[in-house]
Gaussian input, Z-matrix of N, CA and C with variables (Angstrom, degrees):
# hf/3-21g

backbone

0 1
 N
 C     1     B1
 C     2     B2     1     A1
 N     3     B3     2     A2     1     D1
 C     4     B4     3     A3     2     D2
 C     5     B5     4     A4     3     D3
 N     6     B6     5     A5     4     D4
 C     7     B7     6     A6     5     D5
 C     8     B8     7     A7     6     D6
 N     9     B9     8     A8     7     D7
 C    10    B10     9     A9     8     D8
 C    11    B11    10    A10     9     D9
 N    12    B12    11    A11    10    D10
 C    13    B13    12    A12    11    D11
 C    14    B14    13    A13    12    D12
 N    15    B15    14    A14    13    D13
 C    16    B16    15    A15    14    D14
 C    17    B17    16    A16    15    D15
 N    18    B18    17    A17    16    D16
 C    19    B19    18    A18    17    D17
 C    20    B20    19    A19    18    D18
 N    21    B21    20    A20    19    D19
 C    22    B22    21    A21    20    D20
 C    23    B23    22    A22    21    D21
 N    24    B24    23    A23    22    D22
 C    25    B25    24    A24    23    D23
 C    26    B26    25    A25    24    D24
 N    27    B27    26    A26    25    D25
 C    28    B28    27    A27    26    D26
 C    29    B29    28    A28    27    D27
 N    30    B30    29    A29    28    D28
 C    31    B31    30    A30    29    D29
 C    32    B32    31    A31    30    D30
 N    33    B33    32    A32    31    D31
 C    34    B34    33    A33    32    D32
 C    35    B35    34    A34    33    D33
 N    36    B36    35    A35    34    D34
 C    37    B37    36    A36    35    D35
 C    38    B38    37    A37    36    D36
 N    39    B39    38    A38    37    D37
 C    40    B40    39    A39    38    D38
 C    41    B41    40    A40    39    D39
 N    42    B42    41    A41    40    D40
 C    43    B43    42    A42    41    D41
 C    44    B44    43    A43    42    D42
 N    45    B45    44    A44    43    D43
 C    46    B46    45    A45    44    D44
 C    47    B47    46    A46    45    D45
 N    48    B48    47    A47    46    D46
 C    49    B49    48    A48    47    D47
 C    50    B50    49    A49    48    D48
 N    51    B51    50    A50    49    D49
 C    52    B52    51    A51    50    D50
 C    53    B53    52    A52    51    D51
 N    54    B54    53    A53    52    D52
 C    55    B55    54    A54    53    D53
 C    56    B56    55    A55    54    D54
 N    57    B57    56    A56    55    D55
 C    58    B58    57    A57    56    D56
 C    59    B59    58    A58    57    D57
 N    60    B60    59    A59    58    D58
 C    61    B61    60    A60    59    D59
 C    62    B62    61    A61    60    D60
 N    63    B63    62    A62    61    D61
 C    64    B64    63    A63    62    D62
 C    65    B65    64    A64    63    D63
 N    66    B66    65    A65    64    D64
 C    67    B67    66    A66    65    D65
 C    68    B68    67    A67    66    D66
 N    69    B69    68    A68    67    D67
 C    70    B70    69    A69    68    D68
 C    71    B71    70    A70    69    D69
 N    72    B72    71    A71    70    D70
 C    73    B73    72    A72    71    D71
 C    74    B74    73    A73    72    D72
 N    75    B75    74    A74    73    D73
 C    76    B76    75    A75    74    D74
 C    77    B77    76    A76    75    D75
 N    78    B78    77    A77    76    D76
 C    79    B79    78    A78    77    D77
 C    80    B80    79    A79    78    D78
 N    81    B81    80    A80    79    D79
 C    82    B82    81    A81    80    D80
 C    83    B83    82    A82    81    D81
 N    84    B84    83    A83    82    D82
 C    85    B85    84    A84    83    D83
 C    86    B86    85    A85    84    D84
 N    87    B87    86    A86    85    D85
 C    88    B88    87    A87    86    D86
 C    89    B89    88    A88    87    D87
 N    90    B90    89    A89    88    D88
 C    91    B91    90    A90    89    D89
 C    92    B92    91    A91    90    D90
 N    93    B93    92    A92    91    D91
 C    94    B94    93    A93    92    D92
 C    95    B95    94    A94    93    D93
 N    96    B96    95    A95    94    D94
 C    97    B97    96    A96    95    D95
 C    98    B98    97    A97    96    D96
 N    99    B99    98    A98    97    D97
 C   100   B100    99    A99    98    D98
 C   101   B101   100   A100    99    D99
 N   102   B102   101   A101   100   D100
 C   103   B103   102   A102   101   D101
 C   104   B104   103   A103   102   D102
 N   105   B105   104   A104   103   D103
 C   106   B106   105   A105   104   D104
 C   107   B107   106   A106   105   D105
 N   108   B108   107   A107   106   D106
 C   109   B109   108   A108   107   D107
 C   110   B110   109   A109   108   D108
 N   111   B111   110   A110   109   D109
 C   112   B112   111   A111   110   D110
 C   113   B113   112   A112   111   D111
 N   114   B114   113   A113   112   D112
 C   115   B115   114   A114   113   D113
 C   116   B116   115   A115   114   D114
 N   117   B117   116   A116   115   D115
 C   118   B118   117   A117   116   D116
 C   119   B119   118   A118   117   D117
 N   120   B120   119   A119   118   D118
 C   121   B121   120   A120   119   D119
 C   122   B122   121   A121   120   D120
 N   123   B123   122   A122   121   D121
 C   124   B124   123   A123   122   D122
 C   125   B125   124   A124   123   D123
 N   126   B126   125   A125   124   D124
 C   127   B127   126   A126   125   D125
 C   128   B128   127   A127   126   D126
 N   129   B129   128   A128   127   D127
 C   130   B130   129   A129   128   D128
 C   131   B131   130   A130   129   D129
 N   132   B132   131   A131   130   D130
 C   133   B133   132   A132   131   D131
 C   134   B134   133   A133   132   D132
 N   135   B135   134   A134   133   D133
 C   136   B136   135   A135   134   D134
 C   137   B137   136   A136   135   D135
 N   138   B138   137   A137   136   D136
 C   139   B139   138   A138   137   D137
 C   140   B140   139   A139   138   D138
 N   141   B141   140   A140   139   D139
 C   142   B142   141   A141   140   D140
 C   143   B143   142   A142   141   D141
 N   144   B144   143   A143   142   D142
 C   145   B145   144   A144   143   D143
 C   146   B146   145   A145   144   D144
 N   147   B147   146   A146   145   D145
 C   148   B148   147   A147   146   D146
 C   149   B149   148   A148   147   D147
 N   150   B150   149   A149   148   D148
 C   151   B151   150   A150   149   D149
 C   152   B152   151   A151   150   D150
 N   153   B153   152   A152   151   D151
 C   154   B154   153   A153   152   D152
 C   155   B155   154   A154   153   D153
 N   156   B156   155   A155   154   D154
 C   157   B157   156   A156   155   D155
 C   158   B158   157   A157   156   D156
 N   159   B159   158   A158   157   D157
 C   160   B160   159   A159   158   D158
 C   161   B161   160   A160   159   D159
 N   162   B162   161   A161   160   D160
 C   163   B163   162   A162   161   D161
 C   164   B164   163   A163   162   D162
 N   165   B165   164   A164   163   D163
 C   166   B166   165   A165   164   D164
 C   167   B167   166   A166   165   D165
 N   168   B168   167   A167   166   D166
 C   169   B169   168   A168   167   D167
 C   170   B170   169   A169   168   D168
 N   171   B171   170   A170   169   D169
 C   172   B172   171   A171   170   D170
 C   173   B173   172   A172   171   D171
 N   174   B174   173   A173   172   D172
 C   175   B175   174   A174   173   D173
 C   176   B176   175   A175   174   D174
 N   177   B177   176   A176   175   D175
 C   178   B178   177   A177   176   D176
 C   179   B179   178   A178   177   D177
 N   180   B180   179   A179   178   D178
 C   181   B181   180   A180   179   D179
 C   182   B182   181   A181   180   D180
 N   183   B183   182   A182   181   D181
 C   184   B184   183   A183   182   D182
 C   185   B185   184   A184   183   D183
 N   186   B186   185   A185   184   D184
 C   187   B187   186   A186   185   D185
 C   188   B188   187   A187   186   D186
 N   189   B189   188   A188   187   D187
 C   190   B190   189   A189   188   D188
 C   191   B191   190   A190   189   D189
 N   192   B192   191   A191   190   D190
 C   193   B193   192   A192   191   D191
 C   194   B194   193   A193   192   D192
 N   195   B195   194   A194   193   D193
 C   196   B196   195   A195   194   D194
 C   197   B197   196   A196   195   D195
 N   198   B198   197   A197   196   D196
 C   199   B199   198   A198   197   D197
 C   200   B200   199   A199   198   D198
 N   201   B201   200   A200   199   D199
 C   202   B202   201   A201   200   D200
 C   203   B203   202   A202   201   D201
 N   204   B204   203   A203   202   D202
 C   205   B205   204   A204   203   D203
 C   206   B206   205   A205   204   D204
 N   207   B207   206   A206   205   D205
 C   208   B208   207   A207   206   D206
 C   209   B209   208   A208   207   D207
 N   210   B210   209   A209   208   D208
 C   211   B211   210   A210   209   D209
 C   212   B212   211   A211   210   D210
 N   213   B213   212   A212   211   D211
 C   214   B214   213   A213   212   D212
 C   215   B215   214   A214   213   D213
 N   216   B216   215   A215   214   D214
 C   217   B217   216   A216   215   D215
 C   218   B218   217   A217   216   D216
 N   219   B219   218   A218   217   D217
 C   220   B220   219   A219   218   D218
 C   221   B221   220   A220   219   D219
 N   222   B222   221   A221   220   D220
 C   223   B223   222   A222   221   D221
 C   224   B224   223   A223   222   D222
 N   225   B225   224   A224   223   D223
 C   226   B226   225   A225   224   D224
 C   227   B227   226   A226   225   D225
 N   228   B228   227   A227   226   D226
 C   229   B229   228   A228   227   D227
 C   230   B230   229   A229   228   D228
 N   231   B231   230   A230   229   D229
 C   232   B232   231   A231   230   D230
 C   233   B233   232   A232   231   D231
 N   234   B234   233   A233   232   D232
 C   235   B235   234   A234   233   D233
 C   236   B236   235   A235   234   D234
 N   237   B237   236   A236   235   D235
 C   238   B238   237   A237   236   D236
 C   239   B239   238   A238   237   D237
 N   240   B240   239   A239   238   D238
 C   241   B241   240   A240   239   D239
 C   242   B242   241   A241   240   D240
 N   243   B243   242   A242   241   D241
 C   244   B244   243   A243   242   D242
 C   245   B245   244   A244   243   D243
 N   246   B246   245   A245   244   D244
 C   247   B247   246   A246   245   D245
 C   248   B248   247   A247   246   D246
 N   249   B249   248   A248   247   D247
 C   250   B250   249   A249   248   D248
 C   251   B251   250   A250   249   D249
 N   252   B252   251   A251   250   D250
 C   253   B253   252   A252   251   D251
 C   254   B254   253   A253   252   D252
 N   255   B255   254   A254   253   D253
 C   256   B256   255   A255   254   D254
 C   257   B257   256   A256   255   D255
 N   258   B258   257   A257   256   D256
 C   259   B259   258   A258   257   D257
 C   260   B260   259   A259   258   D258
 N   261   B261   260   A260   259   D259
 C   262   B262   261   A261   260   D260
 C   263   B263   262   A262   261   D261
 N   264   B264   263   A263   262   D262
 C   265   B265   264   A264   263   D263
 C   266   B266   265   A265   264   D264
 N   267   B267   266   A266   265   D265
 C   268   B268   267   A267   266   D266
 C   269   B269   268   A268   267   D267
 N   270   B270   269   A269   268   D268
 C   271   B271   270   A270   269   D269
 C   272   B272   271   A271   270   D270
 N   273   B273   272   A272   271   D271
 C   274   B274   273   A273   272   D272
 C   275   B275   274   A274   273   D273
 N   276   B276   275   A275   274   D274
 C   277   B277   276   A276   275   D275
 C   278   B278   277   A277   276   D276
 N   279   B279   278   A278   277   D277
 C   280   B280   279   A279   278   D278
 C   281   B281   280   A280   279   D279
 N   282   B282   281   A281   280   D280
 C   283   B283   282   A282   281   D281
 C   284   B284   283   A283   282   D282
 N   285   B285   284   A284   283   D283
 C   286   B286   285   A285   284   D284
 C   287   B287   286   A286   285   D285
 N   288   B288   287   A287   286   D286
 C   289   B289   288   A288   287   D287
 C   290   B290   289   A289   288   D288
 N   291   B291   290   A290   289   D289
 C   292   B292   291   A291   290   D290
 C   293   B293   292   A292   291   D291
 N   294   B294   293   A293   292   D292
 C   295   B295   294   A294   293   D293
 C   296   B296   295   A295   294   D294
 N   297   B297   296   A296   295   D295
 C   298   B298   297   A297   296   D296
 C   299   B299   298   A298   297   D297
 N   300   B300   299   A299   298   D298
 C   301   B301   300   A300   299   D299
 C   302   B302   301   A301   300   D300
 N   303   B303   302   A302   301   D301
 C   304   B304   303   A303   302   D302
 C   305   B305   304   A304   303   D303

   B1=1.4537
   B2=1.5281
   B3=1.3109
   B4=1.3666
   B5=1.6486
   B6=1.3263
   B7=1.5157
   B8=1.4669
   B9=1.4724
   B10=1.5675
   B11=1.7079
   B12=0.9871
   B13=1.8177
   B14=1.9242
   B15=1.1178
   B16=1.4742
   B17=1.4565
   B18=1.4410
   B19=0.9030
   B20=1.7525
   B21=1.4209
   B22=1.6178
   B23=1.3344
   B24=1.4141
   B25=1.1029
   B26=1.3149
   B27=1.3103
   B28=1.8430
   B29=1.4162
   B30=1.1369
   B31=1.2523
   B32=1.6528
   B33=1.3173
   B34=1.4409
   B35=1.3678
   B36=1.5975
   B37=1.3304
   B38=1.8132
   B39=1.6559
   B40=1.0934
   B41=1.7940
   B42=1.3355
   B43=1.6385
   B44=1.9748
   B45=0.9832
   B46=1.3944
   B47=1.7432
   B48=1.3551
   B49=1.6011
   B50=1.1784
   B51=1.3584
   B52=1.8494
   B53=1.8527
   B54=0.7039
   B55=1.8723
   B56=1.4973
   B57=1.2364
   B58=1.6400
   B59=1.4273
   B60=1.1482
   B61=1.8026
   B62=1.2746
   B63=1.0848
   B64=1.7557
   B65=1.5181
   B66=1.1210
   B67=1.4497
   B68=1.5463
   B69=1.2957
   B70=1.7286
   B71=2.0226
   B72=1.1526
   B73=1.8192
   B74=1.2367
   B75=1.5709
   B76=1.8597
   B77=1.5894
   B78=1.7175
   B79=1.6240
   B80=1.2779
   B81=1.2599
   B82=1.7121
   B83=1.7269
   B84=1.1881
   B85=1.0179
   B86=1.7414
   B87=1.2971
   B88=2.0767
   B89=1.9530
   B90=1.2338
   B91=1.2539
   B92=1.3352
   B93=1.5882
   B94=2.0254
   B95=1.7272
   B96=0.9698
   B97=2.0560
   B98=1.8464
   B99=1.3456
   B100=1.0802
   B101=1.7298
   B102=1.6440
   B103=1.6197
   B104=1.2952
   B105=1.3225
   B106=1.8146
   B107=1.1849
   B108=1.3483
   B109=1.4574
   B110=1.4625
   B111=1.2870
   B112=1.7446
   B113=1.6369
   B114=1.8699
   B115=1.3297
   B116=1.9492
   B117=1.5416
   B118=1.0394
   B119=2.0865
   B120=1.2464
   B121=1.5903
   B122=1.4571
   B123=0.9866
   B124=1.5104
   B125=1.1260
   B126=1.6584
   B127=1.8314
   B128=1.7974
   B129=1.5275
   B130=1.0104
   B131=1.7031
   B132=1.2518
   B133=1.0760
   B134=1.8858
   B135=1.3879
   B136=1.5977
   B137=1.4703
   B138=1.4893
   B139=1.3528
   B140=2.0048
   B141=1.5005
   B142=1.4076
   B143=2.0219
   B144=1.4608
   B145=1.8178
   B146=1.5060
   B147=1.1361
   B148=1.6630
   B149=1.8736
   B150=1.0888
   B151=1.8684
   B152=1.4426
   B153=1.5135
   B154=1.5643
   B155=1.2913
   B156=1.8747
   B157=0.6807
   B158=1.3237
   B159=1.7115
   B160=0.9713
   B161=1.3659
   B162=1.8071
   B163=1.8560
   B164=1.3482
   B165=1.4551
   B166=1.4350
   B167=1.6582
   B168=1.6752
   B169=1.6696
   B170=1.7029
   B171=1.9101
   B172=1.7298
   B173=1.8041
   B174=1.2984
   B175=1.5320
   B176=1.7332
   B177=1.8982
   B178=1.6765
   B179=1.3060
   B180=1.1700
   B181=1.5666
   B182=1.7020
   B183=1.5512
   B184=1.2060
   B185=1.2834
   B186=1.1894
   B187=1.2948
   B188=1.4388
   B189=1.3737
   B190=1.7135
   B191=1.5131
   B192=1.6005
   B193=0.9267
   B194=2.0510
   B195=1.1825
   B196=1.0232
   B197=2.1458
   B198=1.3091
   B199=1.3489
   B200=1.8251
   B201=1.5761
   B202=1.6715
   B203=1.7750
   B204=0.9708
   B205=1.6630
   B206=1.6619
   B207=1.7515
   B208=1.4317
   B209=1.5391
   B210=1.1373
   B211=1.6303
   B212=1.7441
   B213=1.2516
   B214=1.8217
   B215=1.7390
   B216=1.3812
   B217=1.4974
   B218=1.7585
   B219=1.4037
   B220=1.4922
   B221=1.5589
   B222=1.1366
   B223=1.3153
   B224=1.6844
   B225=1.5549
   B226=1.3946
   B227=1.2164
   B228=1.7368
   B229=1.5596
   B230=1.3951
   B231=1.7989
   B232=1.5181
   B233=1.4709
   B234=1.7171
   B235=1.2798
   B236=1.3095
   B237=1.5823
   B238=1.1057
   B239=2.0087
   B240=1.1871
   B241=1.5178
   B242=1.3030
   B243=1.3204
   B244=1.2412
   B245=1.6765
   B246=1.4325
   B247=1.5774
   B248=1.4473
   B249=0.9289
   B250=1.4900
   B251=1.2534
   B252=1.6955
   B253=1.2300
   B254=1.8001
   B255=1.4516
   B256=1.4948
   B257=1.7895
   B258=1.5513
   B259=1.3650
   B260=1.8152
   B261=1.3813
   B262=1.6241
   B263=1.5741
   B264=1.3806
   B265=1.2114
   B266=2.0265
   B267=1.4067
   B268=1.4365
   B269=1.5988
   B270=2.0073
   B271=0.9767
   B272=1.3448
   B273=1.2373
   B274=1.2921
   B275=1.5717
   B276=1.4638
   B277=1.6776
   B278=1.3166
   B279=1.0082
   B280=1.2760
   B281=1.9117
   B282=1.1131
   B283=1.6973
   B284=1.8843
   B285=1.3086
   B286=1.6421
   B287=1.3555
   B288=1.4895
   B289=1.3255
   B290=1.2513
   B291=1.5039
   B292=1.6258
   B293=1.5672
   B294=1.5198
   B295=1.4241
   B296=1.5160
   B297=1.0659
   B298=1.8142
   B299=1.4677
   B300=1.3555
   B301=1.6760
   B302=1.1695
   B303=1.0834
   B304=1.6671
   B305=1.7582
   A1=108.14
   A2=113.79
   A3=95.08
   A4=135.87
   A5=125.38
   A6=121.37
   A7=96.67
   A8=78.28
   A9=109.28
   A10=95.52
   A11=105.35
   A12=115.25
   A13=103.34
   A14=108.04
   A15=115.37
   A16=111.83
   A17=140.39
   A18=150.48
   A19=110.11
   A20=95.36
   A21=94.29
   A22=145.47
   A23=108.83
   A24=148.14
   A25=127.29
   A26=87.22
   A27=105.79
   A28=128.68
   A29=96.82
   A30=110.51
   A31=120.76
   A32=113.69
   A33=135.05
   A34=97.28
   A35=118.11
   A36=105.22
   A37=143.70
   A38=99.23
   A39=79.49
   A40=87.99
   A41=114.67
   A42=116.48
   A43=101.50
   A44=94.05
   A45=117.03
   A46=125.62
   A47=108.13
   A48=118.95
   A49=103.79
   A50=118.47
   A51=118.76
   A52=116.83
   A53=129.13
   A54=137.85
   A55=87.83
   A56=106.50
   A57=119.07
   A58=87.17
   A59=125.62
   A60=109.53
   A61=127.08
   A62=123.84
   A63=134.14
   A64=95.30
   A65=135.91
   A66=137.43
   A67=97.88
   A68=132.11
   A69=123.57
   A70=110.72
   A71=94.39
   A72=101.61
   A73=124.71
   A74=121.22
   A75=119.37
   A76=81.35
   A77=86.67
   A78=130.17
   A79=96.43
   A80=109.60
   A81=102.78
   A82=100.14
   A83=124.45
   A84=122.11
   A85=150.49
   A86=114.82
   A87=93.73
   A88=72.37
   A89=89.74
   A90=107.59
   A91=127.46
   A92=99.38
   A93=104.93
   A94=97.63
   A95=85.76
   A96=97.43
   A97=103.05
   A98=148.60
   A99=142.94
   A100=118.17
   A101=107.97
   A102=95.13
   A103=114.38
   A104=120.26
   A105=113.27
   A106=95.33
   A107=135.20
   A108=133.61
   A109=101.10
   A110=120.03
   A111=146.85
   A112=87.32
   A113=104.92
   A114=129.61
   A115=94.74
   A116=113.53
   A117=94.74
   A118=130.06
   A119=90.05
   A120=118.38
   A121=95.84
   A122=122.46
   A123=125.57
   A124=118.71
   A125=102.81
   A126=117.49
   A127=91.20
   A128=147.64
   A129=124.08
   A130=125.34
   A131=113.01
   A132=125.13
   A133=123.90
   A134=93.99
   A135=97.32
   A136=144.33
   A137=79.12
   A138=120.96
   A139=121.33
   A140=109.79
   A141=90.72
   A142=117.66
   A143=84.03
   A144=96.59
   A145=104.76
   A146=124.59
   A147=117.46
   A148=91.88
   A149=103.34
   A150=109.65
   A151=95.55
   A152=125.95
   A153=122.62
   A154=97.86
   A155=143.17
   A156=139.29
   A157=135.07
   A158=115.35
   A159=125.51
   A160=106.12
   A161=119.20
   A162=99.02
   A163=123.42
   A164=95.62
   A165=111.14
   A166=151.52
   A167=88.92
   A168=127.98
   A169=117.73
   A170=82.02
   A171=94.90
   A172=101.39
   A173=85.80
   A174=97.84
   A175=111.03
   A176=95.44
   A177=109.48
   A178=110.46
   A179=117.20
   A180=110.27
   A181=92.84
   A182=110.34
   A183=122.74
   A184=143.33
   A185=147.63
   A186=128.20
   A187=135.16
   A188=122.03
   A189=146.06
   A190=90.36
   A191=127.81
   A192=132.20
   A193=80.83
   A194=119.75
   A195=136.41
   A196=102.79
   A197=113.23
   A198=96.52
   A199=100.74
   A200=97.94
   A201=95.66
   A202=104.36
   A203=114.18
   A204=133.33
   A205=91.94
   A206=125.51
   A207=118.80
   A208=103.50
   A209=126.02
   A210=122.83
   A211=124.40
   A212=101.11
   A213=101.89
   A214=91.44
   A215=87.26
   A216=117.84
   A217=105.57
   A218=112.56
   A219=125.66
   A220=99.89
   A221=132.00
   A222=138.01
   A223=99.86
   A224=119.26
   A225=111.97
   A226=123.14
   A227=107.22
   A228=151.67
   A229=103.20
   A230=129.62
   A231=113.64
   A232=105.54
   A233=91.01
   A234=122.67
   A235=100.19
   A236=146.38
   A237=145.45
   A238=117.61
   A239=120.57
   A240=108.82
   A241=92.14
   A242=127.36
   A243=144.13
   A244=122.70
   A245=105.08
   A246=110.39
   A247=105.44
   A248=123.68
   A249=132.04
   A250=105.36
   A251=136.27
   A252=135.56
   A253=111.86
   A254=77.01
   A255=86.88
   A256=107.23
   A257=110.47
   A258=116.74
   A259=91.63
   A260=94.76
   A261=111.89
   A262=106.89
   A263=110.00
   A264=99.13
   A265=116.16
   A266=110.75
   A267=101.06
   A268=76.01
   A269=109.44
   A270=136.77
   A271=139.42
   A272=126.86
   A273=101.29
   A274=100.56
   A275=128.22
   A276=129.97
   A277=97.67
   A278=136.72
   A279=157.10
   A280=128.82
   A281=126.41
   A282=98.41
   A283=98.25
   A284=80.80
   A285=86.28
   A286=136.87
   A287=104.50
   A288=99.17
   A289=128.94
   A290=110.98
   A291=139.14
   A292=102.45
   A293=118.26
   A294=116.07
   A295=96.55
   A296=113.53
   A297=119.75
   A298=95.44
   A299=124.86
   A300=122.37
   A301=152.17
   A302=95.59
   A303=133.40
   A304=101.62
   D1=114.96
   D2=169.56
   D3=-78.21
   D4=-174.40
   D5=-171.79
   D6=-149.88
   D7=132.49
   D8=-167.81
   D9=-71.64
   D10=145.55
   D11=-176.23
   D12=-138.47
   D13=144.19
   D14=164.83
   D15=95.06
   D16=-149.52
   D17=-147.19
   D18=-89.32
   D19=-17.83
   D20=163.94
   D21=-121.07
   D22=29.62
   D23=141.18
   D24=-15.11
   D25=-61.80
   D26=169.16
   D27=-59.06
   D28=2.93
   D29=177.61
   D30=-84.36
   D31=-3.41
   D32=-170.80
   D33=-98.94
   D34=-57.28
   D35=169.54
   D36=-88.24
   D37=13.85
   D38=-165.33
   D39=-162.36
   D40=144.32
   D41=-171.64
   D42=-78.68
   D43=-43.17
   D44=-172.28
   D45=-91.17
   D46=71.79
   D47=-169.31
   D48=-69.32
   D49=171.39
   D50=160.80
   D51=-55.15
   D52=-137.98
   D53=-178.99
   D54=-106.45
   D55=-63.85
   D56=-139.75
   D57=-63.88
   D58=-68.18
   D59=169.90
   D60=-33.89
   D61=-44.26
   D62=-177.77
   D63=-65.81
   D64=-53.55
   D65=-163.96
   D66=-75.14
   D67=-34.48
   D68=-179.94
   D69=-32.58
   D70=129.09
   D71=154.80
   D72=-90.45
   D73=-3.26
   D74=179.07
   D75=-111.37
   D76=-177.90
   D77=167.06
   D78=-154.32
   D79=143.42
   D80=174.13
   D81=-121.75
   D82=102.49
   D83=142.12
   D84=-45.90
   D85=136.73
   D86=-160.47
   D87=-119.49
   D88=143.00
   D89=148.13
   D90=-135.13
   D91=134.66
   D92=-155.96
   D93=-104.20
   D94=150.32
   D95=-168.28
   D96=44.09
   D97=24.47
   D98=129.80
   D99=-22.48
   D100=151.82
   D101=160.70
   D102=-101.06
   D103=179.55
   D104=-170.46
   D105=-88.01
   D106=-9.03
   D107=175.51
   D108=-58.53
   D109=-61.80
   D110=-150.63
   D111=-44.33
   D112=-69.35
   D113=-146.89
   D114=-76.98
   D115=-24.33
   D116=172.17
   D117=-85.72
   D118=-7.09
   D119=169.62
   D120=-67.62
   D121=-66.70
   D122=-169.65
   D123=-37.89
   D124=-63.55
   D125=-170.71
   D126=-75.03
   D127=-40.20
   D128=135.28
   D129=5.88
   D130=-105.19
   D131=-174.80
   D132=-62.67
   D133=-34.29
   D134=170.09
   D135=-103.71
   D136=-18.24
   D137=-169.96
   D138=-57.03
   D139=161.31
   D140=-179.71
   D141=-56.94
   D142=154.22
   D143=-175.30
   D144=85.23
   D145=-22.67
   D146=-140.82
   D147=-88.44
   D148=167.38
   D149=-162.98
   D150=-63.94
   D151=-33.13
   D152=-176.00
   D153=-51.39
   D154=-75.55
   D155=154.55
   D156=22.89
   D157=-76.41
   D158=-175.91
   D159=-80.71
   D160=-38.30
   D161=168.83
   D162=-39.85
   D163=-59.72
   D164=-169.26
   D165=-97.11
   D166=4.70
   D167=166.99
   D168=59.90
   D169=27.48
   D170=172.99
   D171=-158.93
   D172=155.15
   D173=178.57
   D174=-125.23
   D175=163.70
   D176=167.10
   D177=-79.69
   D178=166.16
   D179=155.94
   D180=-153.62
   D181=98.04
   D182=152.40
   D183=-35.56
   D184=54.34
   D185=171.06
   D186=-126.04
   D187=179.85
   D188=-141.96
   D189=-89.66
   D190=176.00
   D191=-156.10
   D192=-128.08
   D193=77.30
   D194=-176.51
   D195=-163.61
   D196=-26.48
   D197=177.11
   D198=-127.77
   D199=29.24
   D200=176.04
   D201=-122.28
   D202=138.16
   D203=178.86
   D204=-92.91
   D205=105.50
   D206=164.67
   D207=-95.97
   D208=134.82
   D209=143.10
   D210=-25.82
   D211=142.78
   D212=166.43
   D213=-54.98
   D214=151.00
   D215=155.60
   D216=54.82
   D217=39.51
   D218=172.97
   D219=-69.37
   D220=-55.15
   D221=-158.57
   D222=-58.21
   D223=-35.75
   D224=-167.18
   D225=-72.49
   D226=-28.12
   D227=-174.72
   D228=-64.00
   D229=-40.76
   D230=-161.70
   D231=-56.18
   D232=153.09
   D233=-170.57
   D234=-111.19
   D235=168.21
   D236=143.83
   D237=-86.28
   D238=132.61
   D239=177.01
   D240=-100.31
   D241=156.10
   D242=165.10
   D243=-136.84
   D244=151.81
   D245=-172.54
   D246=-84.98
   D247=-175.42
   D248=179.90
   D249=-58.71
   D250=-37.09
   D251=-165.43
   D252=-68.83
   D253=-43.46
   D254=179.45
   D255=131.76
   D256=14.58
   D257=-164.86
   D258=-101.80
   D259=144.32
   D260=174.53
   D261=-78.05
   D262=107.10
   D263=172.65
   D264=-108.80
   D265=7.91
   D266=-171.61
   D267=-176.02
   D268=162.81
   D269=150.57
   D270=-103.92
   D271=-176.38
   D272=-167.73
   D273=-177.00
   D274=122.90
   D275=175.34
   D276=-89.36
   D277=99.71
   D278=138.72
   D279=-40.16
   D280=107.99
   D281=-171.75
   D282=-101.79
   D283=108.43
   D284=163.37
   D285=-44.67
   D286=-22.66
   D287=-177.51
   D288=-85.32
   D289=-4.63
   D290=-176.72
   D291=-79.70
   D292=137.90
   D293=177.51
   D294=-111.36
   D295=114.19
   D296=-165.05
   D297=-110.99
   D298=29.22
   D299=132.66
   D300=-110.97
   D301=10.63
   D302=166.11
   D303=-59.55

């Protein structure tokens, strides 16, 4: 499963982000023990430029736990994201202590 990392994150805790998040065109997804094949399929297919992109006026950006900086104690932190149904589609370390509506 991957886990959502970076600026949209906040999206686990909270319906209501700042602008500047709402206006982003990435998500960066991390995938941990992934192969670089997997993550390079991804940004492939989802990735910036790629036709998803242009349907949908946002992109993935896949990557390895080699170009991500986690906080201590991320692992204790995952969150589950879920779709409207109620299905887990991504994770996410979240720091609670941040008020990300400010």
């Amino acid at each position: 499963m991957p886990l959502i990392v970076g600026s949209q994150a906040v999206y686990v805790v909270t319906d209501f982000p700042p602008e500047i998040i709402r206006q982003s065109i990435e998500c960066d997804f991390l995938f941990i023990g992934g192969k670089t094949e997997i993550r390079t399929e991804i940004n492939k297919k989802l990735g910036v430029f790629s036709q998803f992109q242009i349907e949908h006026g946002f992109y993935a950006d896949a990557l390895g736990l080699g170009t991500v900086i986690l906080p201590t104690g991320w692992q204790e932190r995952l969150q589950n994201l879920k779709d409207k149904s109620g299905i887990i589609i991504a994770e996410t370390a979240s720091d609670p202590d941040k008020n990300v509506t400010e």
